[in-house]
Each structure stands twice: as structure tokens, then as C-alpha cells.
LOFINU-398146 format. One record per residue (C-alpha): x, y, z. Coordinates in steps of 0.02 Angstrom, whole numbers, padded with zeros to 5 digits, always signed. Layout:
// LOFINU-398146
XYZ;...
***
This chain:
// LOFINU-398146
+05845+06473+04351;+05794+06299+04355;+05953+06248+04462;+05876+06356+04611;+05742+06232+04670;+05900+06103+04700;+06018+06239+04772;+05847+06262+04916;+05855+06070+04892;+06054+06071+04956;+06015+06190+05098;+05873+06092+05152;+05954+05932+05175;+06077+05978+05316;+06005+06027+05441;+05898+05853+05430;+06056+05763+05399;+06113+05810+05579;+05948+05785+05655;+05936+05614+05595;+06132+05598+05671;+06107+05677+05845;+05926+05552+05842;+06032+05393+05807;+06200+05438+05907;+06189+05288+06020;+06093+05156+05903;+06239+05056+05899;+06306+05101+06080;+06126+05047+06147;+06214+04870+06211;+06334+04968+06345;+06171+05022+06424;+06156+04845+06473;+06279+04828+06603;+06264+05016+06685;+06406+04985+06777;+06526+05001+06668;+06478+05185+06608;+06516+05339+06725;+06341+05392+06647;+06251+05252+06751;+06092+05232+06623;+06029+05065+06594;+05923+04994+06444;+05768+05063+06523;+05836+05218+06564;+05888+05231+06384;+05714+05175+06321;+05649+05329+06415;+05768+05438+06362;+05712+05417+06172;+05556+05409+06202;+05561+05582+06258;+05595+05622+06085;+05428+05606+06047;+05331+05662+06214;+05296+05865+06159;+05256+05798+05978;+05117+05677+06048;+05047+05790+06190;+04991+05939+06063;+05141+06004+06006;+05155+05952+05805;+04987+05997+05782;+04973+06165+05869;+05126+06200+05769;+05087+06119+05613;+04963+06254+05602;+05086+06393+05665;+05168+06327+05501;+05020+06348+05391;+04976+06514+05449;+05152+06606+05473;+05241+06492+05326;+05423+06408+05337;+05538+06521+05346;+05455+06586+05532;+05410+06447+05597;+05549+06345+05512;+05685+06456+05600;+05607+06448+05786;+05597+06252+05776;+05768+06208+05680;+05833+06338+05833;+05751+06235+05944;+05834+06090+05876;+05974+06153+05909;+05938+06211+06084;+05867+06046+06139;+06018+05937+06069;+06143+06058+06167;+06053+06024+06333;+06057+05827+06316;+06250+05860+06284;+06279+05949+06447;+06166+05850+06519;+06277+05700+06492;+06432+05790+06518;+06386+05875+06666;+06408+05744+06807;+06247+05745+06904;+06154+05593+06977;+06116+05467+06834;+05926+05489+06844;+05950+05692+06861;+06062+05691+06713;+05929+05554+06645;+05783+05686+06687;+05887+05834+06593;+05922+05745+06433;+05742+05695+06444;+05680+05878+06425;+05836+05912+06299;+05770+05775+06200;+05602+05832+06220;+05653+05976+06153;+05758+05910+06014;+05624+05791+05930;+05470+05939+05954;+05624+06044+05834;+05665+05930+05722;+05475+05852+05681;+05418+06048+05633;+05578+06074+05543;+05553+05909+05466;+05378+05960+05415;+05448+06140+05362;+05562+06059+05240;+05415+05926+05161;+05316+06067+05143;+05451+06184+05054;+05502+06040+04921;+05306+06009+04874;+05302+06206+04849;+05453+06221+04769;+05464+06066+04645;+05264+06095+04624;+05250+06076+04448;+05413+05951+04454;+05491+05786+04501;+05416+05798+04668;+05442+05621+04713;+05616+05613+04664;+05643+05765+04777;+05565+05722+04919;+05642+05545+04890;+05824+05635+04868;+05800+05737+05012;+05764+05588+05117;+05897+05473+05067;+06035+05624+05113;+05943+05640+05267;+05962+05447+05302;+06140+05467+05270;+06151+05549+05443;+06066+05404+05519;+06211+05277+05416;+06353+05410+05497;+06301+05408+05669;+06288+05203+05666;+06461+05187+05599;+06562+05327+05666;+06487+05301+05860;+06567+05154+05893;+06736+05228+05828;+06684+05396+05929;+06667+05270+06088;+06805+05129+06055;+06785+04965+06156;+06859+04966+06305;+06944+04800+06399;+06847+04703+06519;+06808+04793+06670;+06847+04967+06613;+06728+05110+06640;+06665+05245+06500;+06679+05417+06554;+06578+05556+06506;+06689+05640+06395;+06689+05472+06289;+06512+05440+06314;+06472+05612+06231;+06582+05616+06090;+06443+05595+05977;+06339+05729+06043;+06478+05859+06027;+06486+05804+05844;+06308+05825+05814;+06307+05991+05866;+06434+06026+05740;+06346+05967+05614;+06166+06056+05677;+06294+06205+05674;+06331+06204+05472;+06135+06151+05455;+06077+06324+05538;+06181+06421+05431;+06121+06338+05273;+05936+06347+05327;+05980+06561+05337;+06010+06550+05170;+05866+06420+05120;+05742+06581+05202;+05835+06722+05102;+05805+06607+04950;+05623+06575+04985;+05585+06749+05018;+05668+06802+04854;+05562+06666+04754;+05409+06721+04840;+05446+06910+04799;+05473+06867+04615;+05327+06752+04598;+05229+06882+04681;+05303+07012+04547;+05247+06914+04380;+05095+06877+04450;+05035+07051+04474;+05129+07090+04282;+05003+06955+04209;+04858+07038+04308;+04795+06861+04383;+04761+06821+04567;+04899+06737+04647;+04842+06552+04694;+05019+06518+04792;+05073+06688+04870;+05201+06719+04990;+05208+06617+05135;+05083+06687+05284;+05039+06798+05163;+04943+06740+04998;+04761+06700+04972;+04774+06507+05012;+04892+06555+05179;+04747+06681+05228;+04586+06553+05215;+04665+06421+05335;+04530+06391+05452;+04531+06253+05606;+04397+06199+05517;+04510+06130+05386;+04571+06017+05521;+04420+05934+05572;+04403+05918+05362;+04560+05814+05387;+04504+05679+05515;+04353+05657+05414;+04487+05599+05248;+04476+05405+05245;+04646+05410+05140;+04722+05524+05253;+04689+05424+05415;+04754+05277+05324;+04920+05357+05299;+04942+05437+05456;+04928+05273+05530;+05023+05172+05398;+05157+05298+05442;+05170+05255+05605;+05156+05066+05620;+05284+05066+05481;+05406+05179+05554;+05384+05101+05739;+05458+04924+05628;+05617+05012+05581;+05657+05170+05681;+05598+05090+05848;+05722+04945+05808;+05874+05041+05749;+05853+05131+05914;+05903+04968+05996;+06011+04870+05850;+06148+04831+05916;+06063+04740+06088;+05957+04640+05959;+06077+04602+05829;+06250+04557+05937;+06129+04422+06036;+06033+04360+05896;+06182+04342+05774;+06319+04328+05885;+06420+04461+05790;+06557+04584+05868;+06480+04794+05884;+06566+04849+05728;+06487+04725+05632;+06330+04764+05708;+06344+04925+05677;+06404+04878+05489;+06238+04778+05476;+06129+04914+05536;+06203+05054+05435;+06135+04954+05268;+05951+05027+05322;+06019+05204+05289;+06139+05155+05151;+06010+05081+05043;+05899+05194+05034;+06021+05340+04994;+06028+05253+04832;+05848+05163+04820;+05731+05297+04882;+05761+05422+04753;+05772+05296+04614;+05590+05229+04687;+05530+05406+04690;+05577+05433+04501;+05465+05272+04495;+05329+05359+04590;+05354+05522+04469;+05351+05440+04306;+05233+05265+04302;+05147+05308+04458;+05081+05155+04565;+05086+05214+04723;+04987+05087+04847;+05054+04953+04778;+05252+05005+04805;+05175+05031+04985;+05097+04860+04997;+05285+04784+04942;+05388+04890+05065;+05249+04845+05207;+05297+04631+05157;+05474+04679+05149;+05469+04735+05341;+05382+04593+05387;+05497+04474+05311;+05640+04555+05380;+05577+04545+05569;+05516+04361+05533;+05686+04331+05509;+05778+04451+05649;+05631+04327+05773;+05663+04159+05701;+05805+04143+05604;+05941+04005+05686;+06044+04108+05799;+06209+04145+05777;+06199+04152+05587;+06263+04325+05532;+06206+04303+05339;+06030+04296+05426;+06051+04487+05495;+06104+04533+05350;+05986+04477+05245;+05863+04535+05370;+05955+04720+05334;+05955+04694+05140;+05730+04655+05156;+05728+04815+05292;+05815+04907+05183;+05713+04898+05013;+05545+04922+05125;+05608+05084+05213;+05647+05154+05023;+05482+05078+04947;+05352+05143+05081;+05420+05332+05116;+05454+05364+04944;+05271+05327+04886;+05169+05389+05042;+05235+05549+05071;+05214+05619+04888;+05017+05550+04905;+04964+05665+05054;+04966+05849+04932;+04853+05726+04811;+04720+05718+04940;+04734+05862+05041;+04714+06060+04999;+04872+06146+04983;+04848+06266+05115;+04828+06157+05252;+04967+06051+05202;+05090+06076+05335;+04928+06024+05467;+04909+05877+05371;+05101+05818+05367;+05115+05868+05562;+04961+05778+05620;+05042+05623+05496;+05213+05665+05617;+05109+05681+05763;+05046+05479+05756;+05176+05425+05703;+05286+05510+05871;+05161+05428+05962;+05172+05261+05918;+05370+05267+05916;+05373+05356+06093;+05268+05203+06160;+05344+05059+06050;+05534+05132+06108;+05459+05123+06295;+05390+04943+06253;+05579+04888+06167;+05676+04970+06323;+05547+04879+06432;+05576+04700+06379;+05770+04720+06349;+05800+04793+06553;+05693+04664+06605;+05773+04506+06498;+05928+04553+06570;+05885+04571+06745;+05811+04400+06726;+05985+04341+06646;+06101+04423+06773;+06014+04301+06895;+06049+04161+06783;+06187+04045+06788;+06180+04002+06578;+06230+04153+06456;+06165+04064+06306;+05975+04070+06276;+05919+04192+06411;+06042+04306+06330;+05942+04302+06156;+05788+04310+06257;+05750+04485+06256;+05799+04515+06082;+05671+04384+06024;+05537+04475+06136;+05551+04619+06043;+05564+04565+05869;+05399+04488+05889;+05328+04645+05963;+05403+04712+05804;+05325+04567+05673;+05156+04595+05745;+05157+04798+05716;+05206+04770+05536;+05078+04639+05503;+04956+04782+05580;+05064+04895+05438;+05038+04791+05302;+04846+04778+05329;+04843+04961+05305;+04944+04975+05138;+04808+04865+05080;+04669+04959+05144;+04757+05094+05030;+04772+04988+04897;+04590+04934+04891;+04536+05117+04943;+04631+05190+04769;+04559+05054+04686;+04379+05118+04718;+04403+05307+04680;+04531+05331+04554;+04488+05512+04566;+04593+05536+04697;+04742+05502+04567;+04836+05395+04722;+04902+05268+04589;+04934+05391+04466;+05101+05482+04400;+05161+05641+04494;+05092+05782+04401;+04960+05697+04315;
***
């Protein structure tokens, strides 16, 4: 049936729609950290920092690899289940973590390993899910798929920046968040991480069926099977470490794993602190900070598949990445130096953000099967997600950094104007200068295609 590949498609997209929910639950609530005073939780913005930054502490210390190849060698539906469980798992222990009353930098320490947790989950499950759309729209509109899958996926980020703010409703001057409020938007992620678990069950009963039939008119045509069953076919069984060391020796490949993660430290690094950046910058009330922000997620929903048909049908990859890499740098150029308190500025900002988050993902991720073997392919996607966990743990540790200390320095001031912008500005151009370090990179790419066209980076999905 060719409807099946989009009914895995639909299972595979919820379970990453609540990841990307639970990972963005307090983007626009990161301002209340701020003043930790006025929330029972007692974090403040470096406490916060840390606490997302954990997200990515298991991923950088060992963990995507060493699983990556867990993934190659015992396929998706194994390895797939234990991480989209630990997902699960991890997200429930930063909720009772928060809940749970302790000492702010006990409960701090808890959600730290829950979040730990949480991110080591969702990266494998992430990977799980690339993997099973390049094996299951193979000979198809991979782009498109990968591109659809992502902008659903987003749409998770876009709920979580609206709805969290409504979830934990301003309170007058001098009132205190409790936990319960505080946690609101945990207790709905796990709802949603709920539904996603059932719906990856049925993903792995589909997959195994597919593999069983491909499997069965294979051995009906008498030819070796060159994609067997996952952990169990001829590619599966050759996977040798070797293979990895074949993968740090790729040019191309290094250049995308560390496009991907100077690129996604511009715009998932910020997000993770919007609303303390764009409320000082533009002088704009939460909800329409939070109304601002949610146009990164929005926009792609509709431009990354469109840009992924793009991809699929005229090809061009490098240079869509060299556009969405200007984009991003635009777009921080004028979140740093734009006049302040000009809201059309943070929007436009959004609008620029926006096209280069669709433009870059939607055209790198398709490229990695084009230059790497098919059996290590979930190695080569996790070692792409292990740099770029890396560079976001650090960069979110860097943000949190300059934000605590701008407003210690502007509690001891007697002026709320500029001091109060100061720390936004201090991260924004932290945030130019990583995607001028991006953009160098996309052209690297460019000029690297460019010199072997063999490696069909620039050309048409498929052809």
C-alpha cells in the first residue's frame, strides 16, 4: 500500500512532537527565572541555564554515539523503544522533581539528571525516527518526509511557547508561583509523551510487518536482500567500528556535523531564553513575546516541507544551506542592534529566523545518506546529534551565564533602562558571531560540492 510509509510517517511524528514540547516548556517562562524570588521553585537564570544544559550532558559525554551504534546493530524498533521509554522516564523525574518541594538546588540537581535523561531519550529516538523515514521513503520523496516530519515536530516547540504562558498566567506584583503552577507544563508534556508511546507500539508492529514482507519477496525473486530486517540483514550484520573511524575521515560529513551545530546553537540556544531577550530588547508584554517566538516553529510547519519538495525535485542543496546560514545572521544582527523598543524589529528578526531554520534542516539532513553507507547511518546521524548537543549544552551555559550575571549587575543599579537590555545584547552577539562561524561552513559545503559532483550533494533526491 503506498499510504503505509505515511501512516509510519503519522506514528512517528508524536512522540517527537512532545519531545520538542516538554524541551521548550519554559522558553517563554525563562524571564520569571530572573527574579527567583518570586517562584516557590527558587531557580534563577543560571540555575535555569544549567538545567537545560543538562539536556545535552549524556549525549556529549559518549552517550549518542555508543548508542547510535546500538541503533545500527539492533535496528529501531529495539533500540527505538528503550530510548523513547527513556524519554519518558527522564521527563517524569524533572516533573516530580519540580513538584516535589525540596531545596531549590536539590530539586535543581534532580531535574538535572531527569533532563539528562530526557535529552539522551529523545536524541536516539530522534535519530531512530531519521533513520526509519530514509528506510522507509527510500526510493521516495525523502526530503519532503523528513521535511514533513520536522515541521509537525516543530509544532510542539510553537505549542509549548504559546500555551506556557497561559499554563502559568501572570501573576500581580509581588505574588509568588507555586509549584503546582510552575509545573503545569510538565504534567502536560507527559500527556502528550503518553499518546506518543502508544503510537511508536504501533510504528514497531508496522516496521516489523514491512520487514517480514520485504524479506518474503525477496527470497520469492531468489536475490540477496541488500536492506533486510533491522539487526538482522546483510548490511545490519557488516557494521564494523571501523565504519566509524571511516566517518571522521568524510570531509563532507565533518562539515555537516559541525554546520549542524553552530546553526542550531543560533536558534535553539536562543529560544531557550526568548522571552529574557525579546521583552528587554523590544519592550513587548510575555504574550507577545511568546507570540513572536512561536513564528520560528510556525514557519517552518509550512516552509520546511515545501523547501524539502525543493530539495526532492530541483535539488540544490548547499546553496539553500548557504541562504538559511545569511538568514540567521541577519536575524541576530538585528535581535543585537536594532533600536530598542521597536517590536516590528523582533518580528522581523522572527520572520529572517524563521525562513533559515526551514532552509538549512530541510537540505542538510537529506545530504548525510548521499555520503555515507546505509548501514552505518544511524552512527552517522548520532555522531551529527552528538556535536551538535555539545555545542548547545555549552552555548545554553554561556546564554544563562551572561543573563544571571547582567542582572545581578542591574539589581545593584539605580537606572532600569539600559542595564536592563544589557544582558540581552551580550548574548545576541555571542549568538551573531556563532552564525557567522555557521555560515563559513555552508560555504565550505558549497565549494566542497562544487569540486566533486560525484557526491550528488547538489543534486535531486533520488537521482
Amino acid at each position: 500500500m503506498k499510504a503505509l510509509p505515511w501512516i509510519a510517517l503519522a506514528c512517528l511524528v508524536v512522540p517527537m512532537f512532545a519531545s520538542y514540547f516538554f524541551d521548550d516548556m519554559f522558553s517563554t517562562l525563562s524571564h520569571l527565572f530572573e527574579n527567583p524570588s518570586l517562584i516557590e521553585l527558587g531557580w534563577n537564570s543560571a540555575d535555569y541555564g544549567l538545567y537545560t544544559s543538562g539536556y545535552s550532558v549524556l549525549c556529549v559525554f559518549g552517550g549518542l554515539v555508543i548508542c547510535g551504534m546500538l541503533l545500527d546493530k539492533w535496528g529501531v524498533r529495539i533500540t527505538g523503544s528503550i530510548f523513547v521509554g527513556m524519554m519518558a522516564g527522564g521527563a517524569a523525574l524533572v516533573a516530580w522533581a519540580i513538584t516535589s518541594g525540596m531545596a531549590p538546588k536539590t530539586s535543581l540537581s534532580v531535574a538535572y539528571v531527569g533532563c539528562m535523561l530526557f535529552g539522551l531519550g529523545s536524541e536516539i529516538a530522534g535519530v531512530a525516527v531519521t533513520r526509519s523515514i530514509a528506510k522507509w521513503f527510500k526510493d521516495g520523496p525523502m526530503a519532503f518526509a523528513m521535511g514533513l516530519q520536522l515541521a509537525i515536530a516543530r509544532l510542539g516547540t510553537a505549542f509549548a511557547l504559546i500555551i506556557s504562558p497561559r499554563l502559568v498566567a501572570a501573576k500581580a506584583p509581588g505574588e509568588i508561583y507555586s509549584l503546582a503552577e510552575t509545573a503545569r507544563p510538565a504534567f502536560l508534556g507527559l500527556a502528550l509523551m503518553a499518546a506518543g508511546m502508544i503510537l511508536w507500539a504501533v510504528f514497531v508492529a508496522m516496521d516489523a510487518r514491512f520487514d517480514k514482507a520485504h524479506m518474503a519477496v525477496v527470497r520469492q525473486a531468489h536475490q540477496p536482500d541488500p536492506e533486510a530486517a533491522e539487526g538482522k540483514g546483510k548490511e545490519e550484520d557488516k557494521f564494523r567500528f571501523s565504519d566509524v573511524l571511516g566517518l571522521l575521515k568524510n570531509k563532507q560529513f565533518i562539515m555537516i556535523a559541525l554546520l549542524c551545530v553552530f546553526f542550531y546553537s543560533s536558534i535553539i540556544s536562543f529560544k531557550k531564553f526568548a522571552s529574557a531577550i525579546l521583552i528587554p530588547r523590544f519592550g513587548v508584554p510575555v504574550e507577545a513575546a511568546s507570540w513572536m517566538v512561536s513564528m520560528l516553529p510556525f514557519s517552518t510547519v509550512i516552509f520546511a516541507p515545501l523547501f524539502g519538495i525543493m530539495v526532492d525535485k530541483i535539488g540544490k542543496g548547499t546553496r539553500w544551506m548557504v541562504a538559511g546560514a545569511i538568514l540567521a545572521l541577519i536575524a541576530h544582527i538585528l535581535l543585537a542592534f536594532a533600536p530598542e523598543g521597536v517590536p516590528a524589529y523582533g518580528y522581523l528578526s522572527m520572520v529572517f529566523l524563521g525562513f533559515g531554520y526551514s532552509l538549512v534542516p530541510a537540505a542538510m539532513w537529506p545530504s548525510v545518506p548521499k555520503i555515507v553507507p546505509s548501514k552505518v547511518l544511524g552512527t552517522a546521524y548520532s555522531l551529527i546529534y552528538w556535536v551538535q548537543n555539545l555545542g548547545l549544552m555549552l552555548f545554553k551555559m554561556f546564554a544563562g551565564g551572561i543573563l544571571a550575571k547582567a542582572a545581578l549587575a542591574n539589581a545593584g543599579s539605580s537606572s532600569s533602562g539600559p542595564e536592563s537590555a544589557a544582558g540581552a545584547v551580550a548574548v545576541e552577539v555571542m549568538f551573531v558571531t556563532v552564525c557567522v562561524v555557521a555560515l563559513l561552513l555552508a560555504l565550505g559545503l558549497r565549494r566542497s560540492s562544487a569540486r566533486r559532483p560525484e557526491l550528488k550533494l547538489d543534486s535531486p533526491s533520488g537521482k
